[in-house]
N, C-alpha and C positions, 0 to 999 in steps of 0.2 A: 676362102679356101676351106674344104670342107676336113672337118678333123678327122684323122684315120681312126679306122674300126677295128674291134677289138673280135678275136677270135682264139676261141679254149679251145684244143684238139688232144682228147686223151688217148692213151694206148691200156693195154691193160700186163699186170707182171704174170709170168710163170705160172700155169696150174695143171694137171691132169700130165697127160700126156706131152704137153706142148712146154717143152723143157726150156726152150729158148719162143718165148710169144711174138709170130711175127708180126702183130697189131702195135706194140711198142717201137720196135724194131724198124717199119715202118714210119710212126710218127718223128723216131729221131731225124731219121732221115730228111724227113718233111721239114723240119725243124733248118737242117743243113738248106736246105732248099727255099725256103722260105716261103708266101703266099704274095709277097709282091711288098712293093714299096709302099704302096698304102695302107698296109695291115701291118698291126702290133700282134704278132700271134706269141701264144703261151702252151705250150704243152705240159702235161702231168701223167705220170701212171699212175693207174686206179688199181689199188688190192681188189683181188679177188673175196670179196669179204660185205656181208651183206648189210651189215653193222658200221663197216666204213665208209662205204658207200651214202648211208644215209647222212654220214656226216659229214662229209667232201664235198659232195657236191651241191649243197644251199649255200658253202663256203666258197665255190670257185665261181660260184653268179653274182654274189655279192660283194666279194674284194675286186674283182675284174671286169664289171658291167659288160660283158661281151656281149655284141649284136649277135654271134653264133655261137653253138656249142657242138663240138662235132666229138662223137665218142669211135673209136675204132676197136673191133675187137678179131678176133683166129675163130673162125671157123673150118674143121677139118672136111666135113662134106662142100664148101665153096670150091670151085675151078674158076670162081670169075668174083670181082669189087662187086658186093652187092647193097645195095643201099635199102636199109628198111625204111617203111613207111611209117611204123608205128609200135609204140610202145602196151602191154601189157601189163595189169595191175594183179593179177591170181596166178594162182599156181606155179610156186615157186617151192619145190620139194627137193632137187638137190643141195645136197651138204657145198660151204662152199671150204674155201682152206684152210680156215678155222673149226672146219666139221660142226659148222653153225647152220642152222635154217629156220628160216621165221616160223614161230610157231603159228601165226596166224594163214601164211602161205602166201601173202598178199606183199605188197609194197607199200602201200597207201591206203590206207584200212578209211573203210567209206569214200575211198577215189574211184572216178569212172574205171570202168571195166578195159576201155582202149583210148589212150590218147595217140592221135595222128599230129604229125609234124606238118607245120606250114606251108614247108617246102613240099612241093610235088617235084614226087621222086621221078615221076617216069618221066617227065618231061627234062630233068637233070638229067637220066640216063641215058637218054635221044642225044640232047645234042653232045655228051662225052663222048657217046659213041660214034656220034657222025664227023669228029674230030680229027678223025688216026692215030687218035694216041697210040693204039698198040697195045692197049689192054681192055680186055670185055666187060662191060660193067652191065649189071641187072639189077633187079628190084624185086623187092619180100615184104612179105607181110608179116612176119611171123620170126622173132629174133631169137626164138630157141629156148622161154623162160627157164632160162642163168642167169648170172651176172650180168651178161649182156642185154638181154631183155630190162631187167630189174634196173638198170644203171640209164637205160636210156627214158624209161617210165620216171624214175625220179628226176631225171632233166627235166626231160620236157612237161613233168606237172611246174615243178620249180621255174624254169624258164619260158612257162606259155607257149609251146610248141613251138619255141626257135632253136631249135636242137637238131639234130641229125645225129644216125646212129652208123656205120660203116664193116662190114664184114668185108674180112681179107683172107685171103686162102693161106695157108702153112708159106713160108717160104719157099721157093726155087718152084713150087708148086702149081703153075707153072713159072708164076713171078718173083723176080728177084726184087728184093729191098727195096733199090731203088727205080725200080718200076712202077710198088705200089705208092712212093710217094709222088709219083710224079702224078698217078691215078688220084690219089687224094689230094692233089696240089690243085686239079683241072674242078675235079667234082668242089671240091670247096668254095673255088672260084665262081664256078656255074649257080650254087647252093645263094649266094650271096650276091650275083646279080638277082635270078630269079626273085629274091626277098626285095631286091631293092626297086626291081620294076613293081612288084604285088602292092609294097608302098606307097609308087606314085599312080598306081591307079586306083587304089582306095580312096587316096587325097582328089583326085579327078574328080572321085562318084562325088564326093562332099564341094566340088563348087559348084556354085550357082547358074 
């Protein structure tokens, strides 16, 4: 019997505008909801804070061995669950809640310029969407370098591109709470087959 998989899904706290973060907000949710009985999932909110960041997350890879790592964040321009494909290492000039910002600008000083995640997003997004779930999910390139950018760049250097990054629109916006969890409930699911087929056909190409 195979041992169950382990799965981080962060939310992120309060910043800007967005007095109540429904990226948190969402995760609890998810949380109430679970991922299924074969998944040990763990959630965490991540400060806004570029300095804590760098120190949470080597620590949430390493106490937790997760197969995934999934980050959720509020974006006010999203109408729809949008799922990046890739993390950003430059240009990172706003202040975050500590009115802190790298002086370097970077995440990873001498890190590649883009790391892409594992998972292919748009083929996640196909089949969530051919689902009926009842909520529209898309794909980005480009996670806005904030926190959320920066947060998913440090995963997935730290976790070798088995991370995922998740943009959720404001609450009621059009999706309530628990709408988006049930959207990150499916996308997680799909996140973690797709990884487990790409597995065994790796192992394929290597036999004889």
């Amino acid at each position: 019997m195979d041992q169950k998989k382990t799965v981080i899904v962060t939310g992120f706290e309060p910043f800007g505008e967005h007095a109540v973060n429904a990226s948190w907000v969402a995760v609890q949710e998810l949380e109430k909801l679970g991922l299924g009985d074969d998944i040990n999932l763990h959630v965490a909110e991540v400060p806004v804070e570029y300095q804590a960041v760098q120190n949470l997350l080597p620590s949430l890879w390493k106490d937790h061995l997760p197969q995934l790592v999934v980050h959720v964040g509020v974006s006010g321009m999203a109408t729809t669950v949008t799922l990046e494909q890739c993390g950003h290492n430059q240009g990172y000039m706003r202040m975050d809640n500590c009115r802190f910002c790298p002086v370097s600008r970077c995440c990873v000083d001498g890190g590649p310029d883009c790391i892409h995640s594992v998972i292919d997003m748009d083929m996640v997004c196909k089949r969530v969407n051919s689902s009926g779930l009842g909520v529209s999910v898309s794909v980005s390139k480009d996670a806005g370098r904030y926190l959320c950018d920066y947060t998913y760049y440090m995963s997935l250097f730290v976790g070798e591109g088995r991370s995922a990054f998740v943009h959720v629109p404001p609450l009621d916006k059009p999706y309530s709470a628990e709408d988006l969890a049930r959207a990150l409930r499916a996308v997680i699911r799909e996140m973690l087959e797709h990884m487990e087929s790409q597995q065994t056909h790796t192992h394929c190409l290597h036999n004889p």
